[in-house]
Phi, psi and omega in degrees: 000145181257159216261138173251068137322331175309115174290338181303111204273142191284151181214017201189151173216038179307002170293358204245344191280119175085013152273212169252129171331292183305330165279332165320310196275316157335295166282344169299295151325316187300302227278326199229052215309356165304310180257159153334129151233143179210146187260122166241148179271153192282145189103320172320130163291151194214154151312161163270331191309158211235128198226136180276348165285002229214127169226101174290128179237109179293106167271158171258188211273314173301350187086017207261104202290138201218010157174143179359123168266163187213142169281153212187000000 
């Protein structure tokens, strides 16, 4: 396993693809307590603003993450 020594702040979770949302956002939160995570259904309208606060996590019908969540 590897050390998170690293002062770099996480910004993208493709490792998140094919869970269950709600834990994704969970872990999102965890690795990166600056930002927000929410699960949105996929198709859902959404703003364009591009917000550093912000990890929208794209869900299916099942609850199941259907792409990288990234802040955005």
């Amino acid at each position: 396993m590897a050390s998170s020594t690293s002062t770099e702040t996480k910004n993208s979770w493709p490792e998140l693809v094919g869970t269950k949302g709600e834990e994704a956002a969970a872990t999102i939160i965890r690795e990166n307590p600056s930002v927000k995570a929410h699960t949105v259904n996929e198709g859902s309208f959404v703003t364009f603003d591009m917000r550093r606060d912000r990890v929208r996590v794209w869900i299916d019908e099942h609850g199941v993450v259907t792409k990288a969540p990234k802040i955005g």
